[in-house]
DRENSETI-649531 format. One record per residue: x, y, z of N, C-alpha, C in turn; residue in one letter; residue number from 1. Coordinates in nm, 3 decimals, padded with zeros to 5 digits. Example, Ala and Ser with C-alpha at 12.3 -4.5 7.8 and 13.67 -1.06 7.14 Angstrom:
2
n_east->01.319	n_north->-00.569	n_up->00.780	ca_east->01.230	ca_north->-00.450	ca_up->00.780	c_east->01.320	c_north->-00.330	c_up->00.780	rest->A	nr->1
n_east->01.285	n_north->-00.225	n_up->00.708	ca_east->01.367	ca_north->-00.106	ca_up->00.714	c_east->01.290	c_north->00.003	c_up->00.787	rest->S	nr->2
This chain:
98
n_east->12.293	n_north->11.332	n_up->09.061	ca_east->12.192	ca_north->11.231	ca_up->09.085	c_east->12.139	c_north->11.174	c_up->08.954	rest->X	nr->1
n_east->12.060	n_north->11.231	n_up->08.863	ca_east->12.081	ca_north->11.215	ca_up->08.734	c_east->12.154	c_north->11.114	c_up->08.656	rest->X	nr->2
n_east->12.277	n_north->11.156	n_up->08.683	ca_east->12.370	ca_north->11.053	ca_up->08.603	c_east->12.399	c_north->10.895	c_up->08.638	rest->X	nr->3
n_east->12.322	n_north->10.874	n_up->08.732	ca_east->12.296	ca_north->10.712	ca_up->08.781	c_east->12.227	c_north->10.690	c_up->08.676	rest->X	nr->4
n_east->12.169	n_north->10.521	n_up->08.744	ca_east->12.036	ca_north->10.465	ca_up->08.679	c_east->12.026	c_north->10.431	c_up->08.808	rest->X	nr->5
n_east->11.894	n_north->10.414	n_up->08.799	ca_east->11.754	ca_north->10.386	ca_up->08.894	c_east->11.630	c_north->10.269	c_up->08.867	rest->X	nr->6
n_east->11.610	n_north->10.223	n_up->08.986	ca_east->11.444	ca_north->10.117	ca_up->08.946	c_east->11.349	c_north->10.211	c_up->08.948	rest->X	nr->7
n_east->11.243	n_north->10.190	n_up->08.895	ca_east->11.112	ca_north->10.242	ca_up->08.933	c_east->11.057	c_north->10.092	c_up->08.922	rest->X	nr->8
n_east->10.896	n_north->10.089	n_up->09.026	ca_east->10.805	ca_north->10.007	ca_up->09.012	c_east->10.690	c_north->10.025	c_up->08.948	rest->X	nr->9
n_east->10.649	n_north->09.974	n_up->08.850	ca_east->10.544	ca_north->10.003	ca_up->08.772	c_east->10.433	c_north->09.893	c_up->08.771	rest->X	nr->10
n_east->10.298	n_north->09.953	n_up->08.752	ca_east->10.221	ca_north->09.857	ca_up->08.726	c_east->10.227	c_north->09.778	c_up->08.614	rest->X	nr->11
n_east->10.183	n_north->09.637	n_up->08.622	ca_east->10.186	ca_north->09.624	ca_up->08.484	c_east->10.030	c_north->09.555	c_up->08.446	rest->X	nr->12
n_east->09.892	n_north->09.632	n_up->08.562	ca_east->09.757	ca_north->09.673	ca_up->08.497	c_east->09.731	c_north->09.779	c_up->08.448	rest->X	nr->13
n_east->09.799	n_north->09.900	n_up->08.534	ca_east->09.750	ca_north->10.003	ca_up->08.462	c_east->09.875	c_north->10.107	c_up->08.369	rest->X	nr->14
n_east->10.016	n_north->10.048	n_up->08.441	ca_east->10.059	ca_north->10.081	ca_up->08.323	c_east->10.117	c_north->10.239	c_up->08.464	rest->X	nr->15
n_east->10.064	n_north->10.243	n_up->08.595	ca_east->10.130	ca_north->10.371	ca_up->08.616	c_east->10.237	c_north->10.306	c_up->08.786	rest->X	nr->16
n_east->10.315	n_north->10.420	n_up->08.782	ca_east->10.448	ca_north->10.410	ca_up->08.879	c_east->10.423	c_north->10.407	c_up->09.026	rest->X	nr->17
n_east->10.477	n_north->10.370	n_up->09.091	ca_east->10.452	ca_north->10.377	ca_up->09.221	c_east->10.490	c_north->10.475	c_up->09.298	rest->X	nr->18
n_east->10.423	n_north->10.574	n_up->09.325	ca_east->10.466	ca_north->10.696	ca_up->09.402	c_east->10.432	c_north->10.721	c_up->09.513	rest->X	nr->19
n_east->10.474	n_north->10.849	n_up->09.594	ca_east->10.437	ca_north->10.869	ca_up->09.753	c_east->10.343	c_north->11.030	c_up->09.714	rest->X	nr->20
n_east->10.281	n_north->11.011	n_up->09.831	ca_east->10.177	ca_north->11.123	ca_up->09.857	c_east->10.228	c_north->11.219	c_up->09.970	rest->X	nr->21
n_east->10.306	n_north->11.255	n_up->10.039	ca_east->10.328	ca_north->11.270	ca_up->10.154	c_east->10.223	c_north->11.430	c_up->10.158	rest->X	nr->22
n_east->10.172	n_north->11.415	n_up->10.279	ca_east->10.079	ca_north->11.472	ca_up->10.332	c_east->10.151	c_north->11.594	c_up->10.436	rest->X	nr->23
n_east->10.101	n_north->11.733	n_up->10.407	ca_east->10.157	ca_north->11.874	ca_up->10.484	c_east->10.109	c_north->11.792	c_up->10.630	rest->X	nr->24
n_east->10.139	n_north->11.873	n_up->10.724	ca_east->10.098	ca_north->11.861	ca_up->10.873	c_east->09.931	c_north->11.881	c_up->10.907	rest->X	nr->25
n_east->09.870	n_north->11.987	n_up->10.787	ca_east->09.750	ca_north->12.023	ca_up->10.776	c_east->09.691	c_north->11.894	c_up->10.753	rest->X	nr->26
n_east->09.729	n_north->11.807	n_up->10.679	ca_east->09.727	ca_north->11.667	ca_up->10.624	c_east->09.641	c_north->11.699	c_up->10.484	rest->X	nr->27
n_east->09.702	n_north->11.801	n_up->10.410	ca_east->09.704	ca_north->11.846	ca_up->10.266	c_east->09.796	c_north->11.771	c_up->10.210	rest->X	nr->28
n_east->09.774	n_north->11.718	n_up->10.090	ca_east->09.875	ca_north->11.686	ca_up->09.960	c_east->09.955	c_north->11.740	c_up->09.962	rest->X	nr->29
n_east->10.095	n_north->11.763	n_up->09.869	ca_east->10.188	ca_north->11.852	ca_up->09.862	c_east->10.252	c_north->11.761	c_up->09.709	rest->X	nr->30
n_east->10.189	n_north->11.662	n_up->09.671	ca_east->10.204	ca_north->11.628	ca_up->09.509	c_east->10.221	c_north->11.481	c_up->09.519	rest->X	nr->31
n_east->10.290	n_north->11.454	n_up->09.422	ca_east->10.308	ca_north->11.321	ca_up->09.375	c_east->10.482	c_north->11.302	c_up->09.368	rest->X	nr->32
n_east->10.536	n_north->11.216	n_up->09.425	ca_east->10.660	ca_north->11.229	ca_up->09.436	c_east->10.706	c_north->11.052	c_up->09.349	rest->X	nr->33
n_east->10.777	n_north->11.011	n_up->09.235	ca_east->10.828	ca_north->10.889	ca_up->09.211	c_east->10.923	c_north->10.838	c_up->09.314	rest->X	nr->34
n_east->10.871	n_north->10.721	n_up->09.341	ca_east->10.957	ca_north->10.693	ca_up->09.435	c_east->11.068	c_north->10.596	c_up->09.352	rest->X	nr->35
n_east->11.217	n_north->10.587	n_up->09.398	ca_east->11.292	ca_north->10.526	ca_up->09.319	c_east->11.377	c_north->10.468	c_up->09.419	rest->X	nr->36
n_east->11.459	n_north->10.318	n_up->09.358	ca_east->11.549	ca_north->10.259	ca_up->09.405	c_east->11.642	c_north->10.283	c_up->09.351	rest->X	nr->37
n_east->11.774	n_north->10.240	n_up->09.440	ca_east->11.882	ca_north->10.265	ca_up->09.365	c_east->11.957	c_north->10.073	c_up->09.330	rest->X	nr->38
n_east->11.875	n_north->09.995	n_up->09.395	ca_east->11.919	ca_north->09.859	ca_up->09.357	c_east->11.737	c_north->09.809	c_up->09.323	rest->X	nr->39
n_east->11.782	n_north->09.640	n_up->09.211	ca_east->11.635	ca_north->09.608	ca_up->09.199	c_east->11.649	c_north->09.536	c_up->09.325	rest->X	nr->40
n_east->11.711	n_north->09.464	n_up->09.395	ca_east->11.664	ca_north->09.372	ca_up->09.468	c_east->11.623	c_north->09.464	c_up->09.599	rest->X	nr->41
n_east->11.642	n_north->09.594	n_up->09.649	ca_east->11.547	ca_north->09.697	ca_up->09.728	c_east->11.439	c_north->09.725	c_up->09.671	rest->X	nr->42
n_east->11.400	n_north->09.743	n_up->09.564	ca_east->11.261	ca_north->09.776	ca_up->09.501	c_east->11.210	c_north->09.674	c_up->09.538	rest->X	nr->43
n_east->11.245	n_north->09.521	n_up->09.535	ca_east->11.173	ca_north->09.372	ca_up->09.529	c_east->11.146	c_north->09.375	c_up->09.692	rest->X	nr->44
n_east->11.240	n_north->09.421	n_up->09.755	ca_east->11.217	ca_north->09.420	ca_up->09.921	c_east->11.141	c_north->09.497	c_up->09.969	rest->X	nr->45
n_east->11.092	n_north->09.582	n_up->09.891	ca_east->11.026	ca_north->09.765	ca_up->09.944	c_east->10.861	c_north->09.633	c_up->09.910	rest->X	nr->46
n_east->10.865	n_north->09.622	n_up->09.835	ca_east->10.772	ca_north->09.539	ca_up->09.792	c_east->10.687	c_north->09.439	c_up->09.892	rest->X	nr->47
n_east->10.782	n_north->09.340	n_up->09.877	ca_east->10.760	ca_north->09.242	ca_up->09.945	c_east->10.735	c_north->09.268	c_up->10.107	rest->X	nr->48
n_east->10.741	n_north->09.399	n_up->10.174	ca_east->10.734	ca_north->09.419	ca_up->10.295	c_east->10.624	c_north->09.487	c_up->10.311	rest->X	nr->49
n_east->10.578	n_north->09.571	n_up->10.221	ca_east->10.491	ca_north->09.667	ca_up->10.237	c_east->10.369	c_north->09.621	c_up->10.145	rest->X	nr->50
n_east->10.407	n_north->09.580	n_up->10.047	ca_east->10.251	ca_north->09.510	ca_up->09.982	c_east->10.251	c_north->09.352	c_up->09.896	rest->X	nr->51
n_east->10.294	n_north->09.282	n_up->09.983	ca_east->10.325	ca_north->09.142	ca_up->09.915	c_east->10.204	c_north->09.128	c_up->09.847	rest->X	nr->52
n_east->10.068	n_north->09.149	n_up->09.949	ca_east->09.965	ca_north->09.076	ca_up->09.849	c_east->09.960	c_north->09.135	c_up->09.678	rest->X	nr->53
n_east->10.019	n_north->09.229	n_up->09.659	ca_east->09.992	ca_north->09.290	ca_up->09.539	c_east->10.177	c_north->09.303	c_up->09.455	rest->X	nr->54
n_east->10.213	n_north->09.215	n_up->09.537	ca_east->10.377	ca_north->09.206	ca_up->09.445	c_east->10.370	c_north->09.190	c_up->09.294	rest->X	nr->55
n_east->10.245	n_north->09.073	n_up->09.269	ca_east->10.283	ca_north->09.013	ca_up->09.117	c_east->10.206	c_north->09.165	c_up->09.014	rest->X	nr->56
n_east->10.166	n_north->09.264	n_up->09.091	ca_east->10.139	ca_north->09.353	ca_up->09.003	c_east->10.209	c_north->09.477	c_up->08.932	rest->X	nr->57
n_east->10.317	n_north->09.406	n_up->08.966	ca_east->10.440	ca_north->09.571	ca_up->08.979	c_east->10.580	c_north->09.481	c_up->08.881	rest->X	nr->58
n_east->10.644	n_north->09.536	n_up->08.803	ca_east->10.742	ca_north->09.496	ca_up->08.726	c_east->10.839	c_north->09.605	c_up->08.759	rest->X	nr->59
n_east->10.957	n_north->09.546	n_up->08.759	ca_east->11.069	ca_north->09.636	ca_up->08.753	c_east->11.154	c_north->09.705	c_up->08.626	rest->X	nr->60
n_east->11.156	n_north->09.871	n_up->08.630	ca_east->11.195	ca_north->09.945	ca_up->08.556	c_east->11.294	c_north->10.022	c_up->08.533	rest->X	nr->61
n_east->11.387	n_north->09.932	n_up->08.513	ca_east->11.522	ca_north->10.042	ca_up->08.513	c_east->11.535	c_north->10.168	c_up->08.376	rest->X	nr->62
n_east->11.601	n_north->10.237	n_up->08.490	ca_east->11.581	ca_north->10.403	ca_up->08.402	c_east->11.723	c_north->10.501	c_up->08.381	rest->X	nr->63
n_east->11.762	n_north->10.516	n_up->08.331	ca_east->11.905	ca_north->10.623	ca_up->08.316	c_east->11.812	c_north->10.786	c_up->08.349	rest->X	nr->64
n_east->11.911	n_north->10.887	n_up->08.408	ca_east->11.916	ca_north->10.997	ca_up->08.448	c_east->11.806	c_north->11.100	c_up->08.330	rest->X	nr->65
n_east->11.863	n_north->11.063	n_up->08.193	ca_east->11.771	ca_north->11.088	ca_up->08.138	c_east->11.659	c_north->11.073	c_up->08.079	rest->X	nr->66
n_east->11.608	n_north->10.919	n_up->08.112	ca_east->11.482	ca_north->10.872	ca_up->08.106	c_east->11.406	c_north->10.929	c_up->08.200	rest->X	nr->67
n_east->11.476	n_north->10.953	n_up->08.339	ca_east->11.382	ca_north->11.008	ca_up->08.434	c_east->11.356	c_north->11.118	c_up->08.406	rest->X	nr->68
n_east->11.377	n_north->11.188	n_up->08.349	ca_east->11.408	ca_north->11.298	ca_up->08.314	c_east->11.249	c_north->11.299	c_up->08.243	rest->X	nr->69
n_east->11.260	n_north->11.240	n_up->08.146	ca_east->11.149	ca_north->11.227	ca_up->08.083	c_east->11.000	c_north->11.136	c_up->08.111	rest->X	nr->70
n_east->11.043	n_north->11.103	n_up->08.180	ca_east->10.910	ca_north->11.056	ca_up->08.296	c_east->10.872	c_north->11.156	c_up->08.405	rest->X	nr->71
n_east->10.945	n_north->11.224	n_up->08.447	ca_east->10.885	ca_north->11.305	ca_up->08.502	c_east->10.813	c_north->11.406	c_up->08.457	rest->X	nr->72
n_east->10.870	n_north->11.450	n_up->08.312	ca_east->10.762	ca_north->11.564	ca_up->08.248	c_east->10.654	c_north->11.465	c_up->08.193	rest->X	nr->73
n_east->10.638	n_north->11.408	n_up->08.140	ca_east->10.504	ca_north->11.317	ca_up->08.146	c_east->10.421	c_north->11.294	c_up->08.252	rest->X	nr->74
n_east->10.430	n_north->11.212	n_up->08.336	ca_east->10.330	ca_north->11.214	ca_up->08.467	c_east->10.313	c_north->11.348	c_up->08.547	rest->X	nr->75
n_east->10.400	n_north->11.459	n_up->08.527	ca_east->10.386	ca_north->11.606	ca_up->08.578	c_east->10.426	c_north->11.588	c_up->08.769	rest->X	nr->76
n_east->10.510	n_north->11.434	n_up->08.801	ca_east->10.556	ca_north->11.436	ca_up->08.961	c_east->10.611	c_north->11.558	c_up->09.024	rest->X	nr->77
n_east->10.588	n_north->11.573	n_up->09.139	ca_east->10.610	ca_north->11.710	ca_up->09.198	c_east->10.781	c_north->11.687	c_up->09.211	rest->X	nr->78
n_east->10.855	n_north->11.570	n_up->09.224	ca_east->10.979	ca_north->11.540	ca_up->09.259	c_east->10.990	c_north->11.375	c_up->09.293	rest->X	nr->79
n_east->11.099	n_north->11.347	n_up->09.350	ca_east->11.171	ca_north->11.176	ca_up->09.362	c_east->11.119	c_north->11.191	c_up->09.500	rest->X	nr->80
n_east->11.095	n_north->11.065	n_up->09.544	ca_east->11.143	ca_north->11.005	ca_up->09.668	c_east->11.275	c_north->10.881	c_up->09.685	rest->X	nr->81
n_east->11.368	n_north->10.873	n_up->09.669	ca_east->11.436	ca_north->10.825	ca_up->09.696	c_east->11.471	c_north->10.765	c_up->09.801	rest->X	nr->82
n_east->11.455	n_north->10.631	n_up->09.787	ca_east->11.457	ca_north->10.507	ca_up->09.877	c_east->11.554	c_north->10.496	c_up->09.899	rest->X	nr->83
n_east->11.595	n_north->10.525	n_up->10.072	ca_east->11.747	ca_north->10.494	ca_up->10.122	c_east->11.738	c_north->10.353	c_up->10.194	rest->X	nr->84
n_east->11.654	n_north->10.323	n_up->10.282	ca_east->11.586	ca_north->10.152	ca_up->10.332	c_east->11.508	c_north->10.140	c_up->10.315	rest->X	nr->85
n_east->11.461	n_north->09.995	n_up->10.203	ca_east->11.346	ca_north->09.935	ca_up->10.163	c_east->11.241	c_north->09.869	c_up->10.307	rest->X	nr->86
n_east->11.283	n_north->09.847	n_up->10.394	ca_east->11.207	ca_north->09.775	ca_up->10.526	c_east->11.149	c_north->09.883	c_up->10.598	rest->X	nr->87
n_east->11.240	n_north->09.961	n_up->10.665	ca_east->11.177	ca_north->10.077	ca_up->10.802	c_east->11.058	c_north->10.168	c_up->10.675	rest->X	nr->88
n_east->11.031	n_north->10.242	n_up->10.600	ca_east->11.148	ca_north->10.266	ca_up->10.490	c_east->11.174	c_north->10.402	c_up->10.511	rest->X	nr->89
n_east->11.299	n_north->10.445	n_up->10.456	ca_east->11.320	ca_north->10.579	ca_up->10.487	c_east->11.336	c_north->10.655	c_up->10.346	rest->X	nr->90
n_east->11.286	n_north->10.725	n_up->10.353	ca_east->11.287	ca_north->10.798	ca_up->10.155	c_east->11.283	c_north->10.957	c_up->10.228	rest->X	nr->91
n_east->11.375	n_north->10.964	n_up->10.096	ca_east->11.485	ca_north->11.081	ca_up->10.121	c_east->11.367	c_north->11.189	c_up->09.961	rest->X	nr->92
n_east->11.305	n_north->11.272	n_up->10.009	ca_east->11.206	ca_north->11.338	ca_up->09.907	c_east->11.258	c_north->11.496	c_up->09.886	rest->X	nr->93
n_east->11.280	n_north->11.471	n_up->09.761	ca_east->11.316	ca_north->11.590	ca_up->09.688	c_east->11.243	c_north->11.649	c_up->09.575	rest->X	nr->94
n_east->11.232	n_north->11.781	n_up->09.586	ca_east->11.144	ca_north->11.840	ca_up->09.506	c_east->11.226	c_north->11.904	c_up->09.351	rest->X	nr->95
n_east->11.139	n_north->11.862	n_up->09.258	ca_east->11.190	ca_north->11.923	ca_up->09.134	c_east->11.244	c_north->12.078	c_up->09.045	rest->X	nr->96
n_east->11.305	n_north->12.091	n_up->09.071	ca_east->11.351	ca_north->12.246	ca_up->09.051	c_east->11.280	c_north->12.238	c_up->08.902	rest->X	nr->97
n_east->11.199	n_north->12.290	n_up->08.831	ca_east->11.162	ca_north->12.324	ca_up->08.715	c_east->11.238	c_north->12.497	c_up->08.672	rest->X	nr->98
């Protein structure tokens, strides 16, 4: 997985990524997950469906295996969400083996 490249969406007010929260059944946290595309024009669609009013705030960030790498020890994300459909959407969430 790694050895791809990937989009991320980033702000470009504050400068941070667009991630998922997904919530235990308790409806507890369970972390911060980056969510990633594997095309830009799905990141632009994930977008445009789910938060148009706030599209012009997000820039697109392409990343190699080992950039992510290093974004993830920086922001401290619990793991990826990986965006399989930008519309319904379905994200495929995996946790980080440290």
């Amino acid at each position: 997985m790694f050895s791809k490249s990937y989009y991320l969406l980033r702000s470009n007010i504050d400068g941070r990524y667009l991630v998922a929260q997904p919530l235990t059944e308790a409806g507890e946290s369970v972390g911060s997950f980056l969510l990633l595309f594997q095309a830009d024009y799905e990141a632009l669609s994930y977008l445009s469906t789910h938060a148009e009013s706030v599209t012009s705030h997000f820039v697109l960030e392409p990343v190699s295996g080992t950039q992510l790498t290093q974004v993830m020890d920086r922001w401290s994300f619990r793991g990826v969400g990986l965006v399989k459909d930008p519309l319904t959407p379905q994200i495929e969430f995996m946790i980080r083996d440290r």
